[in-house]
VEXMAR-363859 format. One record per residue (C-alpha): x, y, z; residue in three letters. Coordinates in steps of 0.02 Angstrom, whole numbers, plus 50000, padded with zeros to 5 digits. Layout:
N
site x X	y Y	z Z	res ALA
...
! end
This chain:
451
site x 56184	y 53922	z 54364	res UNK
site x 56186	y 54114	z 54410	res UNK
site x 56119	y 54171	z 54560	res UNK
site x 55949	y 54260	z 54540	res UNK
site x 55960	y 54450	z 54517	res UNK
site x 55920	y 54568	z 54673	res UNK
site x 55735	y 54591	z 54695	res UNK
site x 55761	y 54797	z 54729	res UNK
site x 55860	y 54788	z 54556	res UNK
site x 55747	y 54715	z 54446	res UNK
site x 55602	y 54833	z 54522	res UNK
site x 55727	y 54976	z 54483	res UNK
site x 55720	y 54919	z 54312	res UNK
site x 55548	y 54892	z 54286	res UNK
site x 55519	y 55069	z 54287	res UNK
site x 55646	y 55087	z 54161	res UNK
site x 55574	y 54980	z 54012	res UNK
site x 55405	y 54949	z 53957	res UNK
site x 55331	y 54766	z 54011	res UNK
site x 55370	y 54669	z 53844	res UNK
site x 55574	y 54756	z 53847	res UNK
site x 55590	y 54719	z 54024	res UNK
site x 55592	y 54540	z 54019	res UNK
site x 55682	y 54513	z 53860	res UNK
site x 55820	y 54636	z 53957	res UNK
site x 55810	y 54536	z 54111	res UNK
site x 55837	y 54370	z 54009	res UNK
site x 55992	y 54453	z 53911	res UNK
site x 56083	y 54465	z 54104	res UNK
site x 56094	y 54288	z 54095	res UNK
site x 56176	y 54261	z 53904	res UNK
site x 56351	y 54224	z 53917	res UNK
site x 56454	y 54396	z 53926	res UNK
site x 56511	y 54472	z 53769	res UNK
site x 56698	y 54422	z 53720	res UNK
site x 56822	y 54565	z 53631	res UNK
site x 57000	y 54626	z 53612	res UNK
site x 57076	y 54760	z 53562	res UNK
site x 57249	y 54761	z 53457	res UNK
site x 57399	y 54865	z 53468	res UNK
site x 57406	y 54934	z 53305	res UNK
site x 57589	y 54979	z 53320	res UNK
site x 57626	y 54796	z 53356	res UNK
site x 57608	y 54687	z 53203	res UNK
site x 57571	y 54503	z 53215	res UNK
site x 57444	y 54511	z 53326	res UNK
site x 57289	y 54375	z 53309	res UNK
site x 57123	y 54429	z 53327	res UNK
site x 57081	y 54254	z 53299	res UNK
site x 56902	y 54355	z 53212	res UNK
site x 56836	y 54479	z 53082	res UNK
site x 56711	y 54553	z 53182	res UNK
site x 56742	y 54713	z 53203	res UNK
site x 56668	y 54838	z 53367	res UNK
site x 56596	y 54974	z 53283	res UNK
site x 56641	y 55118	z 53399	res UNK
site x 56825	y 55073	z 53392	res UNK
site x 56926	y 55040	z 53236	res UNK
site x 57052	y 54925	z 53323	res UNK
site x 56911	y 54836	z 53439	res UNK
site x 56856	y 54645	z 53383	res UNK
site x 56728	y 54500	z 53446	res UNK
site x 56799	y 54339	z 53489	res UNK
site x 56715	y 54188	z 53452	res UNK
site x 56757	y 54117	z 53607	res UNK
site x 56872	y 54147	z 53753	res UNK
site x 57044	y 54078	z 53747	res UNK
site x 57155	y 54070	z 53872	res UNK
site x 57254	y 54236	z 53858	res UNK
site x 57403	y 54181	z 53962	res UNK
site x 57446	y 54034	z 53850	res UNK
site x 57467	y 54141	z 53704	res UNK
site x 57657	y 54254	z 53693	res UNK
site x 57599	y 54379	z 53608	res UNK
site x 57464	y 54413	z 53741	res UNK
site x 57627	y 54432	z 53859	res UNK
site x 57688	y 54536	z 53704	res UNK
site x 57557	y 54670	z 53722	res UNK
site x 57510	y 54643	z 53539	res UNK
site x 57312	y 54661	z 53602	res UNK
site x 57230	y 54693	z 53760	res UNK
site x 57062	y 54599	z 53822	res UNK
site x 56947	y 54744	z 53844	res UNK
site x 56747	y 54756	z 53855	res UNK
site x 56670	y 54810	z 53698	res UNK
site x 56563	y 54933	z 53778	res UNK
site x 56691	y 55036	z 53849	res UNK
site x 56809	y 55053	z 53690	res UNK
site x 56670	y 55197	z 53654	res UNK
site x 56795	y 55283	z 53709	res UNK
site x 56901	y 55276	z 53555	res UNK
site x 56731	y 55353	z 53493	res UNK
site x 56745	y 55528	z 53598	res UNK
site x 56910	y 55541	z 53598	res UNK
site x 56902	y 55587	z 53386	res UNK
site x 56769	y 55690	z 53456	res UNK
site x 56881	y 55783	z 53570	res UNK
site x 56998	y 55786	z 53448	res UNK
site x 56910	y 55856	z 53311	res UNK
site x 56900	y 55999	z 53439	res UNK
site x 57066	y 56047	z 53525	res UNK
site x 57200	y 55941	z 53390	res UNK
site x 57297	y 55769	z 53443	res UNK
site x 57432	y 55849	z 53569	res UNK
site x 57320	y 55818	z 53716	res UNK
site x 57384	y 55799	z 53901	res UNK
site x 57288	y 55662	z 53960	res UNK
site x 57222	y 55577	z 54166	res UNK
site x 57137	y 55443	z 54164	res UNK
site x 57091	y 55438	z 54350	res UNK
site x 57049	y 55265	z 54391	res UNK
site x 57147	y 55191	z 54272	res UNK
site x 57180	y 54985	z 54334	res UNK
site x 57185	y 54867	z 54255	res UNK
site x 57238	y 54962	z 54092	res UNK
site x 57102	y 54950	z 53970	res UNK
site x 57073	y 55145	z 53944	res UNK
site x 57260	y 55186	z 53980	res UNK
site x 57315	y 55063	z 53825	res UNK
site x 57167	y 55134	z 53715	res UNK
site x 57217	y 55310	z 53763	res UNK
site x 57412	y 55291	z 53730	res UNK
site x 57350	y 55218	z 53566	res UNK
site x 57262	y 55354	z 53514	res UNK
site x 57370	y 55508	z 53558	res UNK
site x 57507	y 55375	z 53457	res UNK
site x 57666	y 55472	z 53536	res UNK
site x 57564	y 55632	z 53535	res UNK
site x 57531	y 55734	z 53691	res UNK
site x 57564	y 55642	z 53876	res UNK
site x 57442	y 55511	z 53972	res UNK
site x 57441	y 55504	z 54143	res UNK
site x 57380	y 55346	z 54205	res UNK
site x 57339	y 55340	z 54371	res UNK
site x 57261	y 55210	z 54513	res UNK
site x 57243	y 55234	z 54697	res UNK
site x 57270	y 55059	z 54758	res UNK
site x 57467	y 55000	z 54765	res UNK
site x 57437	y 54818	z 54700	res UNK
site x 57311	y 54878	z 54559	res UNK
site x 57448	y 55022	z 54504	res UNK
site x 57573	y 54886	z 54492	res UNK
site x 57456	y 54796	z 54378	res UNK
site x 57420	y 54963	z 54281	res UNK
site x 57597	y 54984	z 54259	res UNK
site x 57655	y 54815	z 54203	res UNK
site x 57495	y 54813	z 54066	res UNK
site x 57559	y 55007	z 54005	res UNK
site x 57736	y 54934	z 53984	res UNK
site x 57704	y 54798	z 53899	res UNK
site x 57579	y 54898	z 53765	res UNK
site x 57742	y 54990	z 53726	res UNK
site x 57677	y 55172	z 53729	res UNK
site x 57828	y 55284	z 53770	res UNK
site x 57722	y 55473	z 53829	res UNK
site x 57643	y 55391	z 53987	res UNK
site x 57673	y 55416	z 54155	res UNK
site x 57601	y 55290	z 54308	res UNK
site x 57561	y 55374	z 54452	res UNK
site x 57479	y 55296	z 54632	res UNK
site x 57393	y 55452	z 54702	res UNK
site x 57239	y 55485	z 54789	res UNK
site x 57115	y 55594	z 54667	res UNK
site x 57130	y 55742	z 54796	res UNK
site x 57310	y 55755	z 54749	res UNK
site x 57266	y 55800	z 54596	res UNK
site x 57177	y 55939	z 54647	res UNK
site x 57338	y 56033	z 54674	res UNK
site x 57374	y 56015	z 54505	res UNK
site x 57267	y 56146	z 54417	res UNK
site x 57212	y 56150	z 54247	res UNK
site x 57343	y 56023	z 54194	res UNK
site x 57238	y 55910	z 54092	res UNK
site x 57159	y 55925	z 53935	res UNK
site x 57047	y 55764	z 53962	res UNK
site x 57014	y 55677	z 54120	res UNK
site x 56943	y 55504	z 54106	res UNK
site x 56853	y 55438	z 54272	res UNK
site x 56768	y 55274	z 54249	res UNK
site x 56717	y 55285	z 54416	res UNK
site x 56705	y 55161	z 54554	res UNK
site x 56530	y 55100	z 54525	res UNK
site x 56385	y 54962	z 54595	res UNK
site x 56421	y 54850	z 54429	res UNK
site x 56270	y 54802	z 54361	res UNK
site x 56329	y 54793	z 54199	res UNK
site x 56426	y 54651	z 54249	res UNK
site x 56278	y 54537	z 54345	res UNK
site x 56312	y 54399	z 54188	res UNK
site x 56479	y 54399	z 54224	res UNK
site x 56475	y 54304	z 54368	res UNK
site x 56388	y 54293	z 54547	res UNK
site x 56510	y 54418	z 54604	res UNK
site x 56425	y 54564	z 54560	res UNK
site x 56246	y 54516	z 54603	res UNK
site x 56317	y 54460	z 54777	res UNK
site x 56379	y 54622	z 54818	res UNK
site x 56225	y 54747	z 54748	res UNK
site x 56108	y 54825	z 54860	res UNK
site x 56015	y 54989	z 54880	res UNK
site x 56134	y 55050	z 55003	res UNK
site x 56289	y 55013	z 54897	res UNK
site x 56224	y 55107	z 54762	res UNK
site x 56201	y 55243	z 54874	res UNK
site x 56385	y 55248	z 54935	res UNK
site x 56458	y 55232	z 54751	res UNK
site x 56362	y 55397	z 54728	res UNK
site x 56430	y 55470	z 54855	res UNK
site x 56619	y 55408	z 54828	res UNK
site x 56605	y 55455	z 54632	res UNK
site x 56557	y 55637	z 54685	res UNK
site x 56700	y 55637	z 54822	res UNK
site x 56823	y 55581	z 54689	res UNK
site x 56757	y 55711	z 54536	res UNK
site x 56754	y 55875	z 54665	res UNK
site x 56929	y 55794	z 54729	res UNK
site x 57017	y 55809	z 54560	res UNK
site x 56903	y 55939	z 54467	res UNK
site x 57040	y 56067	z 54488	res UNK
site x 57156	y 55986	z 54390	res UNK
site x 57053	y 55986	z 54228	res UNK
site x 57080	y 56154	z 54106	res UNK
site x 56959	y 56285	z 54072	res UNK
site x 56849	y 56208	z 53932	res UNK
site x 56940	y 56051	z 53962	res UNK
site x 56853	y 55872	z 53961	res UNK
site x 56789	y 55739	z 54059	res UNK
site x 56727	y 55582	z 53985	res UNK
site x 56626	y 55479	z 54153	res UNK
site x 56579	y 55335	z 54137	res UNK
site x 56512	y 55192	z 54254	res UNK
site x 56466	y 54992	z 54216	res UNK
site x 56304	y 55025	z 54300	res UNK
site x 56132	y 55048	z 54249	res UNK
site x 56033	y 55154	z 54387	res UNK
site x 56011	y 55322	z 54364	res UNK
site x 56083	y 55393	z 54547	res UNK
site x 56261	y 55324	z 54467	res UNK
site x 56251	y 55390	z 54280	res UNK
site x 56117	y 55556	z 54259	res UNK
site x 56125	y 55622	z 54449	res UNK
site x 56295	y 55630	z 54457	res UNK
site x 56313	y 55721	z 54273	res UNK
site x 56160	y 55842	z 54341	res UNK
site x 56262	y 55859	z 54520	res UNK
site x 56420	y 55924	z 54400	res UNK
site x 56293	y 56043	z 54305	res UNK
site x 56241	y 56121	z 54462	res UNK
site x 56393	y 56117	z 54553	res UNK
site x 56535	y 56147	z 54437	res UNK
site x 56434	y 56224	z 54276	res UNK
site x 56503	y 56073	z 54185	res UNK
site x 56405	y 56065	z 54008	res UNK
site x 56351	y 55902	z 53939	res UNK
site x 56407	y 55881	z 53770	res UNK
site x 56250	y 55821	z 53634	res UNK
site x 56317	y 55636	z 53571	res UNK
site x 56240	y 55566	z 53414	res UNK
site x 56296	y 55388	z 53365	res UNK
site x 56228	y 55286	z 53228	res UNK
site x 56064	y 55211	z 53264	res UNK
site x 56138	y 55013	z 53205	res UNK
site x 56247	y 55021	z 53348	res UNK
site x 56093	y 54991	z 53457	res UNK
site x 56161	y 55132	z 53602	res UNK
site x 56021	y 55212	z 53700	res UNK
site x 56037	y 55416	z 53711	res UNK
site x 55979	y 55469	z 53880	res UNK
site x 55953	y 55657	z 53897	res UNK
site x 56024	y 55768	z 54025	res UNK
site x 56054	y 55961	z 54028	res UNK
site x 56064	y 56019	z 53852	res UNK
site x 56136	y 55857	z 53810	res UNK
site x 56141	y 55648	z 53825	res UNK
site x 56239	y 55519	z 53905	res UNK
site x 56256	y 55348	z 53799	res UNK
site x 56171	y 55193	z 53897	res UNK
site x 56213	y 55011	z 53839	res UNK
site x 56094	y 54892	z 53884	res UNK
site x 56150	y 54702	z 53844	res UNK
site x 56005	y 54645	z 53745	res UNK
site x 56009	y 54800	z 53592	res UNK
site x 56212	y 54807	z 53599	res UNK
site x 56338	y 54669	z 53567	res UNK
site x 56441	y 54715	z 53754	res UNK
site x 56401	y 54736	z 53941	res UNK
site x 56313	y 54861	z 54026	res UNK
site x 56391	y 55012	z 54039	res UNK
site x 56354	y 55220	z 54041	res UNK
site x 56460	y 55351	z 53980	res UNK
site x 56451	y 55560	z 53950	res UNK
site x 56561	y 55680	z 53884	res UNK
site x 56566	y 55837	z 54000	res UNK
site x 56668	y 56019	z 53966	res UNK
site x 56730	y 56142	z 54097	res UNK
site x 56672	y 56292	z 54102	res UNK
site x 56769	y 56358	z 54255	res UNK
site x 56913	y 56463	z 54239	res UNK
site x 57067	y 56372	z 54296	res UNK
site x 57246	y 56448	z 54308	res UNK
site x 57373	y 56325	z 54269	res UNK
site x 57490	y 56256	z 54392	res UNK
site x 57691	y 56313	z 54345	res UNK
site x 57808	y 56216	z 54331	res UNK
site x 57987	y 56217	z 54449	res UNK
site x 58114	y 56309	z 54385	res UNK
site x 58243	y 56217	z 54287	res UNK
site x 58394	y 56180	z 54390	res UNK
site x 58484	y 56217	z 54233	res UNK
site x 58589	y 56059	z 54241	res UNK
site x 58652	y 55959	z 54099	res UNK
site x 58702	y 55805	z 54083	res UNK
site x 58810	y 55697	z 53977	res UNK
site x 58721	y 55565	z 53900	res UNK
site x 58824	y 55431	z 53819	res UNK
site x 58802	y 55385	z 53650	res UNK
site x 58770	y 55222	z 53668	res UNK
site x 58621	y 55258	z 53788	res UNK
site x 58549	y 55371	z 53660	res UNK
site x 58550	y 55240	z 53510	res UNK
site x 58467	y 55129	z 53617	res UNK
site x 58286	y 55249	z 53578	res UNK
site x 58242	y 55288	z 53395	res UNK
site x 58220	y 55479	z 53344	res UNK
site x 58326	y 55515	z 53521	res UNK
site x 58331	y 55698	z 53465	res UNK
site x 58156	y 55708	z 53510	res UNK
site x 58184	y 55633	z 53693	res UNK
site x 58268	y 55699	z 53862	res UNK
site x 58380	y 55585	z 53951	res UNK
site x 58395	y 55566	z 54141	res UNK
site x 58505	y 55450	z 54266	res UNK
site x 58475	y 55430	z 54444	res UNK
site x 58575	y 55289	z 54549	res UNK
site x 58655	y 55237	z 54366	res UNK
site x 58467	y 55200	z 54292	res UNK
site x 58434	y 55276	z 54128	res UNK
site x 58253	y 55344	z 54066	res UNK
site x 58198	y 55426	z 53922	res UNK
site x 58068	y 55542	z 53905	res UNK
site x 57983	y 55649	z 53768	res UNK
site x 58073	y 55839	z 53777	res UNK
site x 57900	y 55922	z 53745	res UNK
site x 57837	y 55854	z 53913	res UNK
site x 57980	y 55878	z 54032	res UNK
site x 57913	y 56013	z 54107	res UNK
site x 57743	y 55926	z 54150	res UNK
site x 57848	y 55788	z 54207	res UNK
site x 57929	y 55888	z 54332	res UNK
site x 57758	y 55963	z 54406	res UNK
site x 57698	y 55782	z 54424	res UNK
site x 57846	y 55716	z 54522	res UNK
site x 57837	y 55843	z 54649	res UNK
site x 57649	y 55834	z 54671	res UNK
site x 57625	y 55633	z 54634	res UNK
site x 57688	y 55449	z 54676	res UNK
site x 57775	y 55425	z 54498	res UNK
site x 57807	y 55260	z 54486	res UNK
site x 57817	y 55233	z 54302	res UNK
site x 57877	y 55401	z 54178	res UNK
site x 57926	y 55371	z 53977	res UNK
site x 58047	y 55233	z 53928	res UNK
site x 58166	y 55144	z 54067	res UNK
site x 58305	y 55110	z 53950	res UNK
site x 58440	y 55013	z 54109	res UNK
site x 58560	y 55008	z 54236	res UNK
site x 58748	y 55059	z 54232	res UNK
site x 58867	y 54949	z 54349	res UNK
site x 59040	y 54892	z 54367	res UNK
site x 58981	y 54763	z 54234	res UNK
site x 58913	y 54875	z 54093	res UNK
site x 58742	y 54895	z 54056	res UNK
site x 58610	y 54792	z 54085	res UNK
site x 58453	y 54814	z 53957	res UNK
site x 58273	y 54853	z 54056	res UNK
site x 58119	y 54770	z 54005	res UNK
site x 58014	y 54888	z 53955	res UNK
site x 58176	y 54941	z 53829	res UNK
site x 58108	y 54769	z 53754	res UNK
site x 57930	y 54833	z 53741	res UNK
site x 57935	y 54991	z 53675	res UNK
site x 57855	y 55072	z 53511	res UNK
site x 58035	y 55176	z 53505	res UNK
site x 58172	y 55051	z 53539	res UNK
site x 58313	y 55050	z 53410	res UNK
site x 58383	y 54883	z 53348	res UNK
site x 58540	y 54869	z 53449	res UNK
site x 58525	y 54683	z 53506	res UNK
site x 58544	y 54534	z 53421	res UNK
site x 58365	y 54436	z 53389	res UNK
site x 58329	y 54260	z 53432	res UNK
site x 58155	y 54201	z 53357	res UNK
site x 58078	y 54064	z 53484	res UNK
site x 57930	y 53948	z 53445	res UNK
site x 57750	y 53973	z 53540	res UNK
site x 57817	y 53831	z 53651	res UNK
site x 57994	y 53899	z 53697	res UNK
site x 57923	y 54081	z 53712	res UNK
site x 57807	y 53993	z 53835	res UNK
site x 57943	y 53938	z 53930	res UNK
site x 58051	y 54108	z 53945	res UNK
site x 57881	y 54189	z 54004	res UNK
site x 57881	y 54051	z 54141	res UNK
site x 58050	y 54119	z 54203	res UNK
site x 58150	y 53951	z 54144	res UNK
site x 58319	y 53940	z 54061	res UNK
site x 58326	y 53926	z 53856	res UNK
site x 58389	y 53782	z 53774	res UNK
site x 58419	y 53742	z 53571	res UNK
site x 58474	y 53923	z 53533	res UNK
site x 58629	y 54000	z 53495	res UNK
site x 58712	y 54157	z 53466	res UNK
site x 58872	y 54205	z 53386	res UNK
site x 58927	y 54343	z 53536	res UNK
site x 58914	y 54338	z 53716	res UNK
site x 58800	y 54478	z 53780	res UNK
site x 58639	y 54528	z 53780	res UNK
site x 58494	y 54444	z 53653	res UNK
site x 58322	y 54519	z 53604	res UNK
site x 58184	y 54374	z 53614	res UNK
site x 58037	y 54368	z 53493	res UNK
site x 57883	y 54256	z 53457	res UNK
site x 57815	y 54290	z 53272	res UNK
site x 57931	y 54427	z 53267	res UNK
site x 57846	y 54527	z 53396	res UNK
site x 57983	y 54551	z 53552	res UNK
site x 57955	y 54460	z 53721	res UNK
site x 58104	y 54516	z 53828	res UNK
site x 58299	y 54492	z 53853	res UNK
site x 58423	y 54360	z 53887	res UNK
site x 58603	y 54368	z 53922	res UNK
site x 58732	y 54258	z 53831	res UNK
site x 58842	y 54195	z 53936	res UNK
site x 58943	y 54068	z 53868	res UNK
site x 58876	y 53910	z 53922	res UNK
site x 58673	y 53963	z 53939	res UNK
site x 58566	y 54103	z 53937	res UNK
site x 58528	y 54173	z 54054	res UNK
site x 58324	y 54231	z 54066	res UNK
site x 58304	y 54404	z 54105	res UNK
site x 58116	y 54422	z 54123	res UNK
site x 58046	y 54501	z 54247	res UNK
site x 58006	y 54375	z 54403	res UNK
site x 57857	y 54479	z 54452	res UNK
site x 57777	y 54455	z 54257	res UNK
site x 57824	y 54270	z 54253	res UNK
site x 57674	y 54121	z 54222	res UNK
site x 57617	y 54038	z 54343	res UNK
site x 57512	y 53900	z 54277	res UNK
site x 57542	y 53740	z 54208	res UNK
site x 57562	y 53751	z 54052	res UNK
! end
């Protein structure tokens, strides 16, 4: 049984609704929460395990019920990611920013852990533009990262930087995405976690740290550029002051939104335009508040180093490892090879002198007295070319090699270095060595549970 909800929050609320709404919205934060996915549309195989679609996002679904993600490969596979329904609304303003200013859009999303946003983004600009995904804390970035390799995207870069340093980055961005740091009411059915932590005072310092973090990275946004905000919160001081604080602070104009009137999406009016509220009991998702916001500042863009003019010789082996190479610069440092697109390099360079990169384009491997040795997110990637053998595995097996433990009943004809796949879809490397295989997945990634 769920703990009751905070007396100051369901007086704040009361003056939202009218009496009859306000109860049958109170009794909707104690439904079970909402279950979705999203699939990686340049993965096939993927299992939705449903047919019912999120309308605001073309590759969004409802599950029936929860299943337990880590027993499934192609989970591991990045074939879908578990993401909140309400927030894939996104997908939704991005065509709206797009039918603006094209597809080649530089994008930040700010606060970007676990990866839900970053993975919707980097399917959207689908090789297009650059996304910077970005998260403050060091153990969440490492999570960020590991969920943006695995979805396979090849024009993102993982950065851990405070949102101040991006303030010295001016009028970089196209789009900024901040789904801020926020009090979480739109989670209170999700648990006793939530509810535990709420009070007035913490809603007070969440406005305060979402304002510190927008006028921290502001700068870094283009004249005319975007910013989608968003919170999972309900009260007002979170989601309306804060776009009315950019209004009068920055200029910032807040775009007019119209969405179809089935979705059940609540238009809530601010400045000449509307932020889009979802309340649990008219929408099929969690609580959750979102606006789309344009610059109006001038900004003069940061410049880039100067090129040290340098070339390098990349050998062609390294180059057939990434499809369409032509379209990709190559780099080694301490003998590990990365490919990047060409038509970002220079961006790439301003970031790594300004940011903590700790993730750029497509880690291809390592050079050493004993040849190369294949990277894993090589064996992710949307742009890998076929230049390792394939062994299929069964859910069971695959299972295992996620688990970190050696393969048995499988062969291969060479000794070297094997691609391993579940339904098709690839799951990582192992190394023939004559006697066994060797498992090559990362120890960091590896299951945990009994399984």
């Amino acid at each position: 049984m769920k703990q009751s909800l905070p007396l100051e929050f369901r007086e704040r609320m009361k003056n939202r609704f009218p009496d009859n709404e306000y109860q049958i919205f109170i009794n909707s934060l104690d439904e079970p929460p909402v279950k979705s996915v999203r699939v990686n549309p340049r993965k096939s195989g993927h299992n939705s395990v449903t047919n019912q679609p999120v309308p605001w996002c073309e590759y969004g679904f409802y599950l029936d019920h929860k299943p337990v993600f880590t027993l499934d490969p192609l989970f591991h596979a990045g074939t879908y990611y578990p993401q909140e329904a309400s927030s894939m609304v996104l997908w939704y303003l991005l065509k709206h920013i797009e039918s603006e200013d094209g597809n080649n859009l530089t994008v930040l999303d700010l606060c970007g852990a676990p990866g839900g946003k970053s993975t919707l983004i980097a399917s959207f600009l689908n090789e297009n533009g650059l996304l910077v995904a970005n998260e403050v804390i060091r153990s969440r970035a490492k999570i960020l990262q590991e969920n943006i390799i695995k979805w396979g995207a090849p024009n993102v870069v993982v950065t851990q930087s405070d949102p101040c340093d991006f303030g010295k980055l001016p009028g970089i961005f196209d789009v900024m995405v901040v789904d801020a740091p926020c009090s979480g009411e739109g989670m209170f059915r999700k648990g006793d976690i939530a509810r535990n932590e709420w009070s007035v005072e913490n809603t007070r310092i969440c406005s305060e740290r979402q304002k510190r973090i927008l006028k921290a990275s502001w700068h870094a946004l283009k004249e005319k550029g975007w910013l989608v905000y968003s919170t999972c919160t309900f009260n007002s001081s979170e989601n309306e002051e804060i776009l009315n604080w950019l209004i009068n602070e920055k200029g910032a104009r807040v775009l007019k939104l119209e969405v179809p009137e089935a979705w059940g999406i609540t238009t809530v009016s601010v400045g000449e335009g509307n932020g889009l509220a979802f309340f649990p009991h008219k929408v099929k998702g969690e609580g959750f508040f979102v606006a789309l916001l344009q610059k109006t500042e001038e900004s003069k863009p940061v410049k880039p180093p100067k090129s040290s003019g340098k070339k390098i010789s990349v050998p062609s082996g390294v180059k057939r490892l990434v499809k369409a190479s032509e379209n990709f610069f190559f780099e080694e440092n301490a003998q590990v090879w990365n490919a990047f697109p060409g038509r970002s390099q220079k961006t790439l360079s301003v970031l790594k002198k300004h940011l903590n990169v700790l993730h750029s384009g497509l880690k291809l491997g390592v050079t050493g007295r004993k040849g190369f040795v294949p990277d894993q997110c090589l064996a992710m990637s949307w742009v890998r070319s076929d230049q390792f053998p394939e062994i299929e595995l069964s859910k069971e097996t695959a299972l295992r090699y996620l688990k970190g433990e050696s393969i048995t009943g499988v062969s291969g004809k060479s000794l070297g270095f094997y691609l391993v796949t579940c339904n098709r879809i690839p799951l990582g490397f192992v190394k023939n060595v004559g006697n066994r295989f060797n498992n090559l997945y990362p120890k960091e990634w590896r299951i945990r549970m009994n399984i």
